[in-house]
C-alpha positions, 0 to 999 in steps of 0.5 A, a space after each residue: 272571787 273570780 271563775 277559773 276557766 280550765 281550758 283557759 289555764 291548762 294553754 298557759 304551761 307546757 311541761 309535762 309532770 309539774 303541776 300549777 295551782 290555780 287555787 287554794 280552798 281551806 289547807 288545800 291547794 287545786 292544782 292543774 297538770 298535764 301528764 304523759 308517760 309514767 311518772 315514778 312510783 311512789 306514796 304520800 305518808 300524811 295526805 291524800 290526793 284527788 285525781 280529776 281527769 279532766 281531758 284524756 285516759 290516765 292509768 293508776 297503777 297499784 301494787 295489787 289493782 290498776 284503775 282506768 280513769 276516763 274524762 269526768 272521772 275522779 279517784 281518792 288516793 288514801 295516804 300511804 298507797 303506793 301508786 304509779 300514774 301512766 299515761 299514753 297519750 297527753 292527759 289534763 288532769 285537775 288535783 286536789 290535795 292538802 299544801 304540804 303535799 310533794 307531787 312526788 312523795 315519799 320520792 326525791 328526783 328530777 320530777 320533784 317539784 318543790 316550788 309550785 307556781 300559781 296561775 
């Protein structure tokens, strides 16, 4: 048992889109990613997923509403909802989700991570 200093594991990686796990708690993973621009549209047909903005502004847009998150700010994406995260500028965010989730979902492409490494 050992703290996780965020700042700390958000210098390690550079890429953008292609999260880290920097722990597991129960079936779940806690992962850390750095997104800018807009990533695809997309659902998860058995997990949900929580969005934790740790550092910037990152926009989930939904077919029907779009949310603003904020530093501090966190949202649950229930299973089957199909979103789309943007983000203008660089933005550190922090997820929680269950192992079996695909960062892209129901969408195979180039932003597919299948192998996820830990830090």
């Amino acid at each position: 048992m050992e703290k996780i200093v965020l700042a700390e594991k958000f210098n390690l990686f550079t890429e953008h889109w292609s999260p880290k796990i920097v722990a597991e708690l129960n079936d779940s993973y806690i992962k850390l990613a750095k997104l800018k621009g807009e990533f695809v549209w997309h659902h998860h047909d058995e997990e949900e997923e929580l969005f934790f903005v740790v550092k910037g502004t990152l926009l989930i847009k939904f077919r029907d509403k779009e949310v603003l998150l904020n530093e501090g700010e966190c949202i649950v994406i229930p299973k089957g909802v199909e979103h789309l995260p943007v983000a203008d500028e660089e933005v550190h965010v922090m997820l929680i989700e269950p192992k079996t989730t695909l960062n892209t979902g129901n969408v195979v492409n180039e932003r597919t991570v299948k192998a996820l490494n830990k830090i």
